[in-house]
C-alpha positions in Angstrom: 0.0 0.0 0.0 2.7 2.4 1.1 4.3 1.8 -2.3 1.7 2.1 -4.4 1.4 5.6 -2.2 4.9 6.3 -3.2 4.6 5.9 -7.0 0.8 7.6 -7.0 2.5 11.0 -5.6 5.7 10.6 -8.2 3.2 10.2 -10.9 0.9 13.1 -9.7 4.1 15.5 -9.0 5.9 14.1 -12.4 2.0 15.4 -14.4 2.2 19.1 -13.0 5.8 19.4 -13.8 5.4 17.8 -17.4 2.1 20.2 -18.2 4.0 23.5 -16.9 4.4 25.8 -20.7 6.9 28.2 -20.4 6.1 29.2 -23.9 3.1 29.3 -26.2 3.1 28.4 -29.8 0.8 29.0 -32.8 0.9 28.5 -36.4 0.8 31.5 -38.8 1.2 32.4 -42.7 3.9 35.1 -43.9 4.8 35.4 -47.1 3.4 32.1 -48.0 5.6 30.3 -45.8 3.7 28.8 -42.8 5.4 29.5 -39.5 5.6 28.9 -35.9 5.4 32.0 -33.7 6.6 31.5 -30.2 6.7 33.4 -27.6 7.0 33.4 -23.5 3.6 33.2 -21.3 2.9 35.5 -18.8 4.8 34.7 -15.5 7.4 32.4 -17.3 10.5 33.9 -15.4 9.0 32.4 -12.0 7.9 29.1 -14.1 11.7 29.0 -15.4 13.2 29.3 -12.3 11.1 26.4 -10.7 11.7 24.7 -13.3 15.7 25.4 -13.0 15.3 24.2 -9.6 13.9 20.9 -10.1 16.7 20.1 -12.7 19.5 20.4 -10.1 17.5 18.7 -7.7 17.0 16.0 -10.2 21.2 15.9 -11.1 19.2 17.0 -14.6 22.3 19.3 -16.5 19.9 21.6 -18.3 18.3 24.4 -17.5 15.9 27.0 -19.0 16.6 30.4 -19.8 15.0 32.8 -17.0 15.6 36.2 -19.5 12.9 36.0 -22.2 15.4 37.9 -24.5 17.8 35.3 -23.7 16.0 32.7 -24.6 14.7 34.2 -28.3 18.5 34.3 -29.0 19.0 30.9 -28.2 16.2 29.8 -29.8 17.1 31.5 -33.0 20.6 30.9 -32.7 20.2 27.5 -32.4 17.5 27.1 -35.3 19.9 29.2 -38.0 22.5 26.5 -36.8 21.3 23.3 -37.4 19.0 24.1 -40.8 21.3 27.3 -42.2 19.3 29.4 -44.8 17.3 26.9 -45.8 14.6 27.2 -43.3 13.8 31.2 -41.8 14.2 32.0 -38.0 14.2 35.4 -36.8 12.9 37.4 -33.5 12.1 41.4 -34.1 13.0 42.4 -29.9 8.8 42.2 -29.4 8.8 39.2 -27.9 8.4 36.8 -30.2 10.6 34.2 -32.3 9.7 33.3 -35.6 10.4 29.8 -37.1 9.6 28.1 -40.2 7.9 25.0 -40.0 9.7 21.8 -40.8 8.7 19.1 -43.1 7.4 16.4 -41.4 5.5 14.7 -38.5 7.2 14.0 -35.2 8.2 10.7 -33.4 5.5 10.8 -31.3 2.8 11.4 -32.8 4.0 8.7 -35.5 4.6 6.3 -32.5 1.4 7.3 -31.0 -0.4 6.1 -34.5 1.6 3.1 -35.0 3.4 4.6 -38.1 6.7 4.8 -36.3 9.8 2.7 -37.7 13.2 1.5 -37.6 14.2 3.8 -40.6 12.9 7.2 -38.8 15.1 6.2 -35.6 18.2 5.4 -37.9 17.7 8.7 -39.7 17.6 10.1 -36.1 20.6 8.5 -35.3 22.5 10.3 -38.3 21.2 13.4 -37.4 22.2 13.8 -34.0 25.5 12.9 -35.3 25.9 15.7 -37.5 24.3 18.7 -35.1 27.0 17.4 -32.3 29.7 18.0 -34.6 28.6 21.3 -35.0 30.1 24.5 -33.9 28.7 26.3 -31.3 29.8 29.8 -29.8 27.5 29.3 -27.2 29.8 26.1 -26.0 32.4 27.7 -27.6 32.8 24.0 -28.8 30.5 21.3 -30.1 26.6 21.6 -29.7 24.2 20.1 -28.1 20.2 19.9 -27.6 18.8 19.8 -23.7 15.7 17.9 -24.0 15.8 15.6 -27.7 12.9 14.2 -26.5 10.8 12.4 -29.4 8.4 15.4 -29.8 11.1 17.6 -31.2 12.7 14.9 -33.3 10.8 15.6 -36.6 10.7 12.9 -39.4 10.5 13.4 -42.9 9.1 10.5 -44.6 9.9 11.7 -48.0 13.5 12.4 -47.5 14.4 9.9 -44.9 15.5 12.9 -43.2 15.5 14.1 -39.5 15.5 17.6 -38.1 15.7 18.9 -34.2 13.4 21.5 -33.0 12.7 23.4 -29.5 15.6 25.1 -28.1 14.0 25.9 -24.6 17.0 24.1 -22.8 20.5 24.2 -22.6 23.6 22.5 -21.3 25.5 24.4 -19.1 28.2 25.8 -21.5 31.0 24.2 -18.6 30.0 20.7 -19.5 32.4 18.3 -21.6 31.5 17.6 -25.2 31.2 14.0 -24.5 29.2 14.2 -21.3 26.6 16.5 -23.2 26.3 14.1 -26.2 25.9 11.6 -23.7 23.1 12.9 -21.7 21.1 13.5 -25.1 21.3 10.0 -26.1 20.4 9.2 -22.7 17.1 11.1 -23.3 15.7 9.9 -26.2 16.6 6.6 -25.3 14.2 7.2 -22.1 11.6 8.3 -24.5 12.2 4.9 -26.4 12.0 2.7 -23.0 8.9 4.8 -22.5 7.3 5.0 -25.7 8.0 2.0 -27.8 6.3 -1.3 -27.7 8.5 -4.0 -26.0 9.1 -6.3 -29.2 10.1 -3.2 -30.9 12.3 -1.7 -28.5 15.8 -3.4 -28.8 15.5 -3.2 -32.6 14.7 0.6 -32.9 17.3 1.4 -30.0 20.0 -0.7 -32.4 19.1 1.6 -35.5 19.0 4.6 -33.9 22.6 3.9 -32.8 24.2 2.8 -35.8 23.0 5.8 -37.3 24.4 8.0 -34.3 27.4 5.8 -34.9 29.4 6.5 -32.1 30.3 3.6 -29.4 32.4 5.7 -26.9 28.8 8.2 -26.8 26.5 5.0 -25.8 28.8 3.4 -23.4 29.1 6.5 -21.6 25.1 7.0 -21.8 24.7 3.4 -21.2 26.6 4.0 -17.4 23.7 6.6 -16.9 20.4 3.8 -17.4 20.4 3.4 -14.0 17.1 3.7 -12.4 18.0 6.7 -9.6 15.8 7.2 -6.2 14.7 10.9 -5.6 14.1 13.2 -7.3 15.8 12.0 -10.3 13.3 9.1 -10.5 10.7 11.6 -10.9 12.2 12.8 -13.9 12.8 9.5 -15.1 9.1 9.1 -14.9 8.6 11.9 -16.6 10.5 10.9 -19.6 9.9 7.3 -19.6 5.4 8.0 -19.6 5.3 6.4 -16.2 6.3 2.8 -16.9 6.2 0.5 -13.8 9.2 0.0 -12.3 9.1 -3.5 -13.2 8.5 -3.2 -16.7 11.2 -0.8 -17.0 13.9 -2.8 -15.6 12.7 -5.3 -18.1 12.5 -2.9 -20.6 16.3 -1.5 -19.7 17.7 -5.0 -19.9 15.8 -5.7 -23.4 17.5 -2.6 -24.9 21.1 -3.2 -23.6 20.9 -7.0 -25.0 19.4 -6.1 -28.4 21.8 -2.9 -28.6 25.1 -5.6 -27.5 23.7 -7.9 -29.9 23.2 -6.0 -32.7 26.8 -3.6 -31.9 28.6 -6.9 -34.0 26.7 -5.9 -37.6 26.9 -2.2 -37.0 30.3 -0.6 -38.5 32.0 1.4 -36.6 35.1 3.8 -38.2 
């Protein structure tokens, strides 16, 4: 009883946290290109700073930028980065950024209606490859995301191509290349322990890192699937929809055989 207490309040505390929106987002036309206009909800500074304060208590290395200017040039900065001039991105000072959209539908919603697939997560996998060998002057080294969680992985079926959206987190520009890179694998692999039907798992954890196609990256996040106690298993349950802890241990041990199983096709440089 006491435990099922226990994982009732995580679960309730995990659901506010998860449906806090620092920003809003709609869609509108300019020029004929369809956009998204963001911008920061009223009281977001106190919302940031909560939210800021839950990541260090939950050893999470991100946080959110409290200055709304702050945050329109990171958003911007980081959108110009990873798509160039092919896509627009701008902010005008009046509080709001101004992205294009990007072709495509993203992994959750295609794993919420059954369309997702091995392709889309090895196309992921390539992806997050080429953005952390980026340039940032942010790091003042390679970049990084925050929070690659599979609503801002965006799949386009037509290409085979993967693009990264929502730049509302950030590594703290101190952190190691490696130990960055690390903790966004670690992430989307918790949405894929979370998300992704059990037969499916160890396969679509395998593609997705023989597209990302660096070993010393996934040993390192591999050391970090440890199921933590605190408040770090609340984010954990965040990011992983709630699974039972049984299922997850389960669903951990499923991923790290298929992914050590499958590591002797994938080729490595």
């Amino acid at each position: 009883m006491a435990l099922n207490l226990v994982a009732r309040t995580f679960r309730f505390a995990g659901t506010m946290i998860d449906k806090v929106r620092i920003n809003e987002i709609r869609s509108k036309n300019r020029n004929g290109k369809l956009m998204w206009v963001k911008r920061r909800r009223r009281g977001s500074g106190v919302l940031a700073l909560g939210a800021n304060l839950f990541f260090r208590l939950a050893g999470n290395p991100i946080s959110v930028a409290e200055n709304a200017r702050a945050w329109q040039e990171q958003e911007v900065a980081s959108f110009r980065l990873l798509n160039g001039e092919e896509f627009l991105a701008f902010s005008r000072g009046d509080g709001y950024v101004w992205l294009e959209h990007l072709p495509g539908t993203d992994l959750q919603t295609l794993n919420d209606e059954g369309r997702l697939e091995e392709s889309a997560l090895y196309a992921a996998g390539l992806e997050f490859r080429r953005v952390h060998g980026l340039y940032s002057p942010h790091f003042r080294g390679p970049w990084s995301h925050g929070d690659p969680n599979f609503g801002n992985v965006i799949f386009d079926q037509s290409t085979q191509r993967v693009r990264l959206i929502d730049f509302e987190t950030v590594h703290a520009a101190t952190s190691l290349p490696d130990d960055r890179h690390a903790d966004d694998i670690t992430v989307f692999l918790l949405d894929l322990l979370g998300s992704v039907d059990e037969e499916n798992l160890a396969a679509m954890a395998t593609a997705f890192l023989a597209g990302y196609n660096r070993p010393d990256i996934w040993k390192l996040s591999e050391s970090r699937l440890e199921i933590p106690t605190g408040f770090g298993r609340l984010w954990w349950g965040i990011r992983t929809e709630y699974v039972p802890i049984g299922s997850l241990r389960r669903r951990l041990t499923l991923l790290r055989q298929g992914v050590d199983s499958g590591m002797a096709t994938m080729l490595f440089p």
